[in-house]
C-alpha positions as CSV (number, residue, x, y, z in Angstrom):
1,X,-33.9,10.0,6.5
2,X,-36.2,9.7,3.5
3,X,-35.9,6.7,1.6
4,X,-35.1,8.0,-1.7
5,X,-32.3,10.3,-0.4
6,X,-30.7,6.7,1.1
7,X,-31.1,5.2,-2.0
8,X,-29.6,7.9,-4.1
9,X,-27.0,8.2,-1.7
10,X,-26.1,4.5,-1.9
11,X,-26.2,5.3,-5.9
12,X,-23.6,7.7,-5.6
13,X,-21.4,6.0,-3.6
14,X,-21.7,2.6,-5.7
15,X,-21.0,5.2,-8.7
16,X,-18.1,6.8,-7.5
17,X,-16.2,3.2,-6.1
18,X,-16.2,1.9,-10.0
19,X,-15.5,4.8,-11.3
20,X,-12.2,5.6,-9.0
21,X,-9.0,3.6,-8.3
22,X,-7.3,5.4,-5.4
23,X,-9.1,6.6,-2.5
24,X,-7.7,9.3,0.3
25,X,-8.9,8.7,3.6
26,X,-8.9,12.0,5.7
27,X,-9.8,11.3,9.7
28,X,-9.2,12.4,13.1
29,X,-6.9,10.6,15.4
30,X,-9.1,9.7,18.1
31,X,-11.2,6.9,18.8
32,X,-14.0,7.1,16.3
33,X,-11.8,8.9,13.3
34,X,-9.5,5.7,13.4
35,X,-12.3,2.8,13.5
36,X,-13.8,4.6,10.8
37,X,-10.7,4.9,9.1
38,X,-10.0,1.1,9.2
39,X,-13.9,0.2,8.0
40,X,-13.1,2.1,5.2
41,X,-9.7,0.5,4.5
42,X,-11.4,-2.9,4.4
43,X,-14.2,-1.9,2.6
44,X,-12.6,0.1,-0.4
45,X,-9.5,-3.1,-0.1
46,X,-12.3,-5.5,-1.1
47,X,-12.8,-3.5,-3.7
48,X,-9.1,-3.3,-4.9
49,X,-9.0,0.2,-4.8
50,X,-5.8,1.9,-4.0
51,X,-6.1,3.6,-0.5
52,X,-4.0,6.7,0.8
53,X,-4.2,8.4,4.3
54,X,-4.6,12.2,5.9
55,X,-4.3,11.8,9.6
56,X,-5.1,15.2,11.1
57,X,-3.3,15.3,14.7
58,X,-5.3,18.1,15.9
59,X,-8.1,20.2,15.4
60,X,-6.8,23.3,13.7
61,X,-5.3,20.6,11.6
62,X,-8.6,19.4,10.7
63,X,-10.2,22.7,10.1
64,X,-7.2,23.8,7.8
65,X,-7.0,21.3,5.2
66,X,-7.9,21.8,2.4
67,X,-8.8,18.1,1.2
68,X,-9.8,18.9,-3.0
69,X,-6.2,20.5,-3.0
70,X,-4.3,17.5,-1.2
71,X,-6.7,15.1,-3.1
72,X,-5.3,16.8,-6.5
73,X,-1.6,16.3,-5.4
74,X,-2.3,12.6,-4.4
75,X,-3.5,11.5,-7.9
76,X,-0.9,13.6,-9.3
77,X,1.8,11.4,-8.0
């Protein structure tokens, strides 16, 4: 990957962490959707952020979704 797309993709990220409070993890229950899912637990918990969960149990479930719209209704709570 070229360098300057890391870097302004390391940018973004470091952007959107302060700018946000809550965070909705969407992942896949199987092996590499949940260790993903926990990384990004601690990570966003050392940041204090507020951290909510979309656990797709299948496939279809996965392809579905429709994460802006359930995104919307978690902040909205």
């Amino acid at each position: 990957m070229d360098e300057s797309i890391k870097k302004k993709s390391i940018e973004n990220v470091r952007d959107y962490i302060s700018k946000n409070n809550d965070f909705t993890i969407f992942y896949h229950f199987d092996t590499d959707g949940i260790v993903r899912a926990a990384l990004m637990t601690e990570v966003l918990k050392k940041f204090k952020k507020g951290v909510y969960y979309y656990r797709a149990t299948n496939y279809e479930d996965y392809e579905k979704m429709n994460i802006e719209e359930y995104s919307y209704n978690i902040n909205s709570m």
